[in-house]
MMTF fields as JSON, N, C-alpha, C and O atoms, coordinates in Angstrom:
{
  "mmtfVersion": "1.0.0",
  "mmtfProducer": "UNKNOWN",
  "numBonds": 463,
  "numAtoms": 464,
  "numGroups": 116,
  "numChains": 1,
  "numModels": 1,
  "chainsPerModel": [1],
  "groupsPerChain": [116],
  "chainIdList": ["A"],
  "bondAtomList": [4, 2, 8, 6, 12, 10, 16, 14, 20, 18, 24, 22, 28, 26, 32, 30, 36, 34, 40, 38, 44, 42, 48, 46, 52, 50, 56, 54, 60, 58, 64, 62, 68, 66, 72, 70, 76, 74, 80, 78, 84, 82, 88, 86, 92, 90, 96, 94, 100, 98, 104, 102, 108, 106, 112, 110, 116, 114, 120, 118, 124, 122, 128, 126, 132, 130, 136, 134, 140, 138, 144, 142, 148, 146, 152, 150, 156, 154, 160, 158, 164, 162, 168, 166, 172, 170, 176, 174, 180, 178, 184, 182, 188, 186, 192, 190, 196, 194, 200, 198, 204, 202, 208, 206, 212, 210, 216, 214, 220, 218, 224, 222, 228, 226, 232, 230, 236, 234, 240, 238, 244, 242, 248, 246, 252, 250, 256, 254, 260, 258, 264, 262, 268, 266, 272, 270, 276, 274, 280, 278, 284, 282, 288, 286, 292, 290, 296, 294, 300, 298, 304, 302, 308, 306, 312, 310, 316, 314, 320, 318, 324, 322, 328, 326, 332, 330, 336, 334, 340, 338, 344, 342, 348, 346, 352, 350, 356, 354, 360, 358, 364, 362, 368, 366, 372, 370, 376, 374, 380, 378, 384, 382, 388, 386, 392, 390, 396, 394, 400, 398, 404, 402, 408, 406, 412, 410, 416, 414, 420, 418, 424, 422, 428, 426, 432, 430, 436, 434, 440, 438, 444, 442, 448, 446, 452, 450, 456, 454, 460, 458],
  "bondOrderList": [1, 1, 1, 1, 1, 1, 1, 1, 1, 1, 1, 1, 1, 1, 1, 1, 1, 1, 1, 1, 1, 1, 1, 1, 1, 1, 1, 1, 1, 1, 1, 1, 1, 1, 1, 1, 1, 1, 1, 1, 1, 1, 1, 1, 1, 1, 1, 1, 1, 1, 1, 1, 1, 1, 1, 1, 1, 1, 1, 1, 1, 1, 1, 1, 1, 1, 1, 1, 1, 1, 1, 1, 1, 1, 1, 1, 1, 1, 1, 1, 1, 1, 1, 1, 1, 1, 1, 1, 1, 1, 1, 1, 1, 1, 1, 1, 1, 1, 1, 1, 1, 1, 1, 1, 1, 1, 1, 1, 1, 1, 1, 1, 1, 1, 1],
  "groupList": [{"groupName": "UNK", "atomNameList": ["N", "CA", "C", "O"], "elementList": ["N", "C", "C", "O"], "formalChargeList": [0, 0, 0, 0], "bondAtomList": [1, 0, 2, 1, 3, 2], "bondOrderList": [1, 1, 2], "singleLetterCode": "X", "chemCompType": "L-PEPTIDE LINKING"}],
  "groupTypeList": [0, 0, 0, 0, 0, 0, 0, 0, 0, 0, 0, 0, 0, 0, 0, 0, 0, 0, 0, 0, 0, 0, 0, 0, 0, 0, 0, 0, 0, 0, 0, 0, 0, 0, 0, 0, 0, 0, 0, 0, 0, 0, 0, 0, 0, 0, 0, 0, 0, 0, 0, 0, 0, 0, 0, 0, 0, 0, 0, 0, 0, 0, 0, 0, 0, 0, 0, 0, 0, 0, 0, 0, 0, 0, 0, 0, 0, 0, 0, 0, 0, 0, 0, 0, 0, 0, 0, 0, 0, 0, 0, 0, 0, 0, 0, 0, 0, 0, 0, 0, 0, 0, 0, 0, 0, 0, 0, 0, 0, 0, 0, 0, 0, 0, 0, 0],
  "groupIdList": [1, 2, 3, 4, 5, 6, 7, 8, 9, 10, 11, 12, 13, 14, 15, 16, 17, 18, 19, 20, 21, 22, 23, 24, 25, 26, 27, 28, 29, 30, 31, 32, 33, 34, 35, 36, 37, 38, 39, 40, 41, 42, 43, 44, 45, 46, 47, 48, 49, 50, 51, 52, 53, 54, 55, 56, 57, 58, 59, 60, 61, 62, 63, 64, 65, 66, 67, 68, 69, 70, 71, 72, 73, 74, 75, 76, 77, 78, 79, 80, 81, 82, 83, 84, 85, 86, 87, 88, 89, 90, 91, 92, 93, 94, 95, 96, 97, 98, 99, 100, 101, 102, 103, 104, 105, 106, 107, 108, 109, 110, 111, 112, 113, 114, 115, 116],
  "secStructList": [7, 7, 2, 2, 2, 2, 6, 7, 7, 7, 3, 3, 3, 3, 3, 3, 3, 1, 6, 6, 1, 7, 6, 6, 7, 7, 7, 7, 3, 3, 3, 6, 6, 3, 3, 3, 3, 3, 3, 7, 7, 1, 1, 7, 7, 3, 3, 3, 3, 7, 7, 5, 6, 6, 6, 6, 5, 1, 7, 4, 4, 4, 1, 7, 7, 7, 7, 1, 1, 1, 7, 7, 3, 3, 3, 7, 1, 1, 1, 7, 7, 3, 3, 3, 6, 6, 6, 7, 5, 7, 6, 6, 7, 1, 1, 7, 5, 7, 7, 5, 7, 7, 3, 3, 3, 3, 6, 6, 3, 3, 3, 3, 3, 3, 7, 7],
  "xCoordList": [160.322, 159.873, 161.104, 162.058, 161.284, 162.27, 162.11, 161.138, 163.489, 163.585, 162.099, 161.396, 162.223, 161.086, 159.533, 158.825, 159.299, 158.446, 157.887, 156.713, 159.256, 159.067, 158.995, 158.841, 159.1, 159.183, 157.769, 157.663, 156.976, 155.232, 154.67, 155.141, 153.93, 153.319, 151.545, 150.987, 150.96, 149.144, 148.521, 149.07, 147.622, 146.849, 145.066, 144.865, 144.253, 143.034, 141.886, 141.31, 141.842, 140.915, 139.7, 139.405, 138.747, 137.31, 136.481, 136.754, 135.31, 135.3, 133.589, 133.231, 132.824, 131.228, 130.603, 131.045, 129.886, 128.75, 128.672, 128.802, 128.41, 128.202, 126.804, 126.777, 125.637, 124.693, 124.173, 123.142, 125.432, 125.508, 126.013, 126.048, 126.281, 126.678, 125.453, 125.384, 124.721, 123.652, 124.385, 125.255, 123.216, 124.482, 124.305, 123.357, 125.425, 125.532, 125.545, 124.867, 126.107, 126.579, 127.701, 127.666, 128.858, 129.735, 129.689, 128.539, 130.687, 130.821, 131.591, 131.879, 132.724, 133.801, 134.308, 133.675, 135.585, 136.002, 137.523, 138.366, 137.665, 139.496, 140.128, 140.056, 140.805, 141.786, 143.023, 143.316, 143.998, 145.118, 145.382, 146.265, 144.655, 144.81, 144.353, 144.364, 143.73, 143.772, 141.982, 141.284, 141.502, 140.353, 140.131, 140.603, 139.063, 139.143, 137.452, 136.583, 137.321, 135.828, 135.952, 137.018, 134.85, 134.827, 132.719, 131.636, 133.142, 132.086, 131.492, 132.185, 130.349, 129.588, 128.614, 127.445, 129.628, 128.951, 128.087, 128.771, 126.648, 126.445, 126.326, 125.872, 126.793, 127.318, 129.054, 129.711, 129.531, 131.138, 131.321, 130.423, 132.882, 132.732, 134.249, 135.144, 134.455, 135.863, 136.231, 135.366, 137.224, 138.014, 139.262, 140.342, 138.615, 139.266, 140.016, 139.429, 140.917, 141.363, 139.689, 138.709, 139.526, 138.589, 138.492, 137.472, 140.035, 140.455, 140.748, 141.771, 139.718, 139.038, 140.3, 140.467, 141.534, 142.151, 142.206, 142.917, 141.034, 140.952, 140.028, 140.378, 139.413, 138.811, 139.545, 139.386, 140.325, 141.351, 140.219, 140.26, 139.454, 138.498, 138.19, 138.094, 138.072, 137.667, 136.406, 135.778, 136.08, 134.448, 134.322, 133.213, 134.647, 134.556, 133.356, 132.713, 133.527, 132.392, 131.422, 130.448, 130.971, 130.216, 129.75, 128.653, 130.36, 130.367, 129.011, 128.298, 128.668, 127.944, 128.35, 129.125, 127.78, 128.396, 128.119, 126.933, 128.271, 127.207, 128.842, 129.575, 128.391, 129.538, 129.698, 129.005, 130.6, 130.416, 131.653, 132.871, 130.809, 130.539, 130.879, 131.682, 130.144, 130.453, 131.503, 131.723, 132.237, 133.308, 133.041, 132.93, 132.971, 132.433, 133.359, 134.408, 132.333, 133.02, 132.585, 131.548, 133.302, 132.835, 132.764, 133.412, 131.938, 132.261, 132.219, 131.48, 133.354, 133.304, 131.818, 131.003, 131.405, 130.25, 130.647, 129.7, 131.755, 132.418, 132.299, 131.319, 133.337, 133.603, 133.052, 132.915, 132.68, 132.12, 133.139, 132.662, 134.493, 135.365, 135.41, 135.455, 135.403, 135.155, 136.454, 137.513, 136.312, 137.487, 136.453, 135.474, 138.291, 137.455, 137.647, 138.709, 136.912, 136.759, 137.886, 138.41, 138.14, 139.317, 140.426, 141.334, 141.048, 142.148, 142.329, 143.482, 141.835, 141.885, 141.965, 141.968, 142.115, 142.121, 141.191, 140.017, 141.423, 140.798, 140.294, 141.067, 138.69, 139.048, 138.831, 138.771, 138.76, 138.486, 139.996, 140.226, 140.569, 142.03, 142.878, 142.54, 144.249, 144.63, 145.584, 145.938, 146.224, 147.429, 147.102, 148.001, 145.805, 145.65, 144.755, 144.044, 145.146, 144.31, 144.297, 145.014, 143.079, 142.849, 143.787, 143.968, 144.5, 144.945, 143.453, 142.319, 144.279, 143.031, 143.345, 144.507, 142.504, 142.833, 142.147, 141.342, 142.697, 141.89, 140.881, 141.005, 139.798, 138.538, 138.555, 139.067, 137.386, 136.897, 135.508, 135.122, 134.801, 133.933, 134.137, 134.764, 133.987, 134.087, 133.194, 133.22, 132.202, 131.422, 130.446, 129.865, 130.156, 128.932, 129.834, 129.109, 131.409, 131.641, 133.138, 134.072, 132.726, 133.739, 134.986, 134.937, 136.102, 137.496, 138.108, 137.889, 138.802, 139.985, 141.786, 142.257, 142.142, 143.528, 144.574, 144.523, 145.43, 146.106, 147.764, 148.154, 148.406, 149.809, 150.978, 150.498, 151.902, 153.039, 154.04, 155.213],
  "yCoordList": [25.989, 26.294, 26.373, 26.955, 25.926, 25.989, 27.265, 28.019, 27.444, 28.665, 28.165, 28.907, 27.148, 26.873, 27.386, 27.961, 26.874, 27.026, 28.471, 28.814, 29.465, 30.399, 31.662, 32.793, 31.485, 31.967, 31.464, 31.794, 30.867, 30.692, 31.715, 32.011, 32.195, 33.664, 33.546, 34.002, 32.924, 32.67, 34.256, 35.15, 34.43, 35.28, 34.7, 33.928, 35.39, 34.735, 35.768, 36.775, 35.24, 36.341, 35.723, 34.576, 37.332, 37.188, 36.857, 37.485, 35.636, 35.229, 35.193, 35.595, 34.78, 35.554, 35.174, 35.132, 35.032, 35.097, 33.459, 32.684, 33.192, 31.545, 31.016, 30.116, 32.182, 32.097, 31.865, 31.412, 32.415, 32.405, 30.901, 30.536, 30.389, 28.876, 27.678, 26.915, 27.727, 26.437, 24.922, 24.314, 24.651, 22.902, 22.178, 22.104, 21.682, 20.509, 21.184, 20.558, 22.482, 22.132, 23.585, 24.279, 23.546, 24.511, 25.894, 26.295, 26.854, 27.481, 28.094, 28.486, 28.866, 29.093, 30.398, 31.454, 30.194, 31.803, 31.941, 31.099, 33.23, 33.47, 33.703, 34.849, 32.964, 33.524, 33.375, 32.302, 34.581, 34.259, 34.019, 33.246, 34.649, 34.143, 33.059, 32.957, 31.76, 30.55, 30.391, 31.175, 29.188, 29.073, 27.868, 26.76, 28.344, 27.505, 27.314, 28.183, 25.541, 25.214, 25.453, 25.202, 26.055, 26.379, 25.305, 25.615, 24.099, 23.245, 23.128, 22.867, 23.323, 23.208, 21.807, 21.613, 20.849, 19.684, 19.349, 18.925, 19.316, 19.838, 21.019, 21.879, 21.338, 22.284, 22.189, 22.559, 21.547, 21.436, 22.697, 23.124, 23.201, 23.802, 23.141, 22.987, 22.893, 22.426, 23.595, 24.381, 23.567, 24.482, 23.087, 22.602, 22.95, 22.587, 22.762, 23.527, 22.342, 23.097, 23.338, 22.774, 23.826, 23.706, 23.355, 23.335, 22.901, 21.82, 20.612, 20.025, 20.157, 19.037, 18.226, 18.568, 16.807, 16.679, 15.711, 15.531, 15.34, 13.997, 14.831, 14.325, 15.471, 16.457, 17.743, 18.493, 17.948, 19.507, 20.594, 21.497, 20.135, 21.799, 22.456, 21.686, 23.786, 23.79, 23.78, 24.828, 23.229, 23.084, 22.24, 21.738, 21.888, 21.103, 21.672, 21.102, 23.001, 24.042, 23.528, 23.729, 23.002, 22.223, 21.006, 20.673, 20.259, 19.045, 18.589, 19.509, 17.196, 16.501, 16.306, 15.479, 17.057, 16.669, 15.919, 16.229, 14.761, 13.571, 13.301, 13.842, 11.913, 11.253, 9.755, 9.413, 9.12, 8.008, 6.927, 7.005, 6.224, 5.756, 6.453, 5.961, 7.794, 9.393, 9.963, 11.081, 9.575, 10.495, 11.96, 11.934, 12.767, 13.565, 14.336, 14.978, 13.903, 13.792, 14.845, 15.442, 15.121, 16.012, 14.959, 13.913, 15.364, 14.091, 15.437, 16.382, 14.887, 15.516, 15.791, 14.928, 16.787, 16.604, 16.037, 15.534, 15.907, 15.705, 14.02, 13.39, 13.484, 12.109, 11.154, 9.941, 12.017, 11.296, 10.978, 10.375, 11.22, 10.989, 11.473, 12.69, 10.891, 11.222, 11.721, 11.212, 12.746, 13.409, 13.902, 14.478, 12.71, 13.269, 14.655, 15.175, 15.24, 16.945, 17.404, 18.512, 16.039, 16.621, 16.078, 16.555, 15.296, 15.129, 15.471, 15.804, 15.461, 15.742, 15.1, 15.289, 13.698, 12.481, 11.917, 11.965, 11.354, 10.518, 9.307, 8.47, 8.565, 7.628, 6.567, 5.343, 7.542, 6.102, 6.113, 5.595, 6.54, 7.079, 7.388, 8.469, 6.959, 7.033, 7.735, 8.668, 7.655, 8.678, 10.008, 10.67, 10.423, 11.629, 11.937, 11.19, 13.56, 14.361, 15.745, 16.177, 16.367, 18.066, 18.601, 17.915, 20.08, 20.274, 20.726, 21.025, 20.566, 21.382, 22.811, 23.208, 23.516, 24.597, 24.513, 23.679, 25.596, 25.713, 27.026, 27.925, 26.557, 27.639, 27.367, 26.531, 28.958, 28.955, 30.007, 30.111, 30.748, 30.856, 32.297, 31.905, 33.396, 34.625, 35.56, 36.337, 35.439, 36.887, 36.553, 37.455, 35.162, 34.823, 35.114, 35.018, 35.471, 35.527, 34.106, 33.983, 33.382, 32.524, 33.106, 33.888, 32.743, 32.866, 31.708, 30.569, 31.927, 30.698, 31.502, 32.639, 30.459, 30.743, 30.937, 30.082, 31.882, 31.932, 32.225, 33.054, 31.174, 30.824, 31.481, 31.191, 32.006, 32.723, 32.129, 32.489],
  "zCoordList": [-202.195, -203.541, -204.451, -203.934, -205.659, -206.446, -207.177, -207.122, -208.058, -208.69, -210.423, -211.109, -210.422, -211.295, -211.249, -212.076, -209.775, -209.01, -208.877, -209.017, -208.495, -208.37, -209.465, -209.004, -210.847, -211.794, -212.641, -213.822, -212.157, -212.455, -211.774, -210.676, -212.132, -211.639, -211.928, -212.926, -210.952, -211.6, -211.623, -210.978, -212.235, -211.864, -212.741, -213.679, -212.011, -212.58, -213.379, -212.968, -214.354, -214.818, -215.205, -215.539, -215.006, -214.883, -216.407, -217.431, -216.346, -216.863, -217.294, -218.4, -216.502, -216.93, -215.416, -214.268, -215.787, -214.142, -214.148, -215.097, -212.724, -212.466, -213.675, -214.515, -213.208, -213.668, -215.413, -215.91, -215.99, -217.501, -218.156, -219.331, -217.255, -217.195, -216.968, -216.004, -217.877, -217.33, -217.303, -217.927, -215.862, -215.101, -216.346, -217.128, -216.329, -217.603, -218.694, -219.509, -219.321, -220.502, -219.894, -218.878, -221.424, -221.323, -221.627, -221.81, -221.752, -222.705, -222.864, -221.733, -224.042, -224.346, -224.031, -224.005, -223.784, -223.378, -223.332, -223.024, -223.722, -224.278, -223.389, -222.943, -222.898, -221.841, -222.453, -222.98, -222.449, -222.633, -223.975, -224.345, -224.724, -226.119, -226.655, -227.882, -225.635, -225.841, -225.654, -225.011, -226.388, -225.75, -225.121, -225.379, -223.939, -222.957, -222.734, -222.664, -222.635, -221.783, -220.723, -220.16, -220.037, -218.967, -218.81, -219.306, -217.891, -218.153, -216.644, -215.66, -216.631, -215.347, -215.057, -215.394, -214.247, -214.478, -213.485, -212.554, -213.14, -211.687, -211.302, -212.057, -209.789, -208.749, -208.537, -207.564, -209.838, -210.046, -211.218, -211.943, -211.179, -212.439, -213.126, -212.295, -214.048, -214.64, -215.981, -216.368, -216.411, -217.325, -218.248, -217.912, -219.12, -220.241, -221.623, -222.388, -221.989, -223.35, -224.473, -223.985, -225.336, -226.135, -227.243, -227.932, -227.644, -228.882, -229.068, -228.716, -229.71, -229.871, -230.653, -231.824, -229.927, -230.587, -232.19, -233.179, -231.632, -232.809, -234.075, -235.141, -234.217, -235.275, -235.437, -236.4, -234.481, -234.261, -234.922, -235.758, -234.28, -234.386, -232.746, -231.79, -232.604, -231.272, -230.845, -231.0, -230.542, -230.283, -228.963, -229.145, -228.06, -226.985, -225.618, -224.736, -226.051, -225.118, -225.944, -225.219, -226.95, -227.656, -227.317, -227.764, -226.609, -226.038, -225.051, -224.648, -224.673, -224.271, -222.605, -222.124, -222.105, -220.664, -220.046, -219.931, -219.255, -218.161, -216.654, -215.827, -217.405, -216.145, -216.999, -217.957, -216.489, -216.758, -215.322, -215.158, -214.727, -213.579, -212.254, -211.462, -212.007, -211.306, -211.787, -211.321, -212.57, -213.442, -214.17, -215.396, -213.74, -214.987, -216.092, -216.039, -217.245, -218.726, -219.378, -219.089, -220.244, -221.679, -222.831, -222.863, -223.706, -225.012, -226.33, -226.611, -226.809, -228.492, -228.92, -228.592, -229.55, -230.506, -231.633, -232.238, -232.198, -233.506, -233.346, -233.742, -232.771, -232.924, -231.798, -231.953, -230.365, -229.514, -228.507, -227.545, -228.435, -227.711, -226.12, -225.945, -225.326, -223.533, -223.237, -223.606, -222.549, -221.841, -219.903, -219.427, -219.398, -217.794, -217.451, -217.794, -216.916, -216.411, -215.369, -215.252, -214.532, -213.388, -214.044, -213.363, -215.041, -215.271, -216.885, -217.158, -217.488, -219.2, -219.586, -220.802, -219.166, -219.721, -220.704, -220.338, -221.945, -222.666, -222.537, -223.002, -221.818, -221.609, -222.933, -223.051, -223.708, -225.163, -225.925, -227.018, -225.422, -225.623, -224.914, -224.432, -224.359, -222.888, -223.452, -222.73, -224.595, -224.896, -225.557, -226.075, -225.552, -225.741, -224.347, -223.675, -224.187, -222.996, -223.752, -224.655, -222.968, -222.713, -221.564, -220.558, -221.757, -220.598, -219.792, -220.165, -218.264, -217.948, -217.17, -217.243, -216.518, -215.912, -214.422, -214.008, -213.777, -212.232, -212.804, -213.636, -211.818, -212.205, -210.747, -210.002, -210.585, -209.252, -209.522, -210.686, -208.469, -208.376, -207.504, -206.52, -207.385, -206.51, -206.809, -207.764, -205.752, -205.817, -206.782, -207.387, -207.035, -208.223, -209.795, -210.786, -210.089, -211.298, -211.147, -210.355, -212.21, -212.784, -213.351, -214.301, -212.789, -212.669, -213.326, -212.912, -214.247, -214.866, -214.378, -214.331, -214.177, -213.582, -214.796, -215.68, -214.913, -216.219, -215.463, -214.64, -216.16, -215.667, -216.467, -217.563, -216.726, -217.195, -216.389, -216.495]
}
């Protein structure tokens, strides 16, 4: 492990119930000062930035959730723009992305991972 490596410190904080999450759509939540989608695509859950870059509003917990060819996507409500869920990637746009985050699942309550 490097001294880089080792000066990241995760810890995860609690975030709402699995259940408060209906499959296929998002919804928003502050971690860290920051807001974050936290999107349930399926029996998957993903954690995305929630600022929308091409309208720079945050609204992305707003977003259209599906897949597009088993990919699963978020789409802008604003402009319509696809962002993949496991990489943040834009695919109507390759030089813009969402960061994304690690989420998990414990005890029936949703966890987003918050890095320092």
């Amino acid at each position: 492990m490097s001294q880089a490596q080792a000066l990241v410190q995760e810890s995860w904080v609690d975030v709402c119930t699995l259940d408060e999450i209906l499959p296929n759509t998002a919804v928003c939540a502050m971690v860290d000062g920051q807001q974050i989608a936290i999107v349930r695509s399926g029996a998957q859950l993903y954690a995305v930035d929630n600022f929308d870059p091409f309208s720079r509003a945050f609204v992305m917990s707003r977003g259209i959730v599906g897949d597009r060819r088993g990919r699963p996507m978020i789409a802008s409500p604003i402009y319509k723009h696809a962002f993949d869920l496991q990489t943040g990637a834009c695919v109507d746009d390759p030089t813009v992305s969402l960061r994304v985050f690690a989420v998990r699942v414990r005890h029936g309550r949703v966890e987003v991972c918050e890095r320092r």
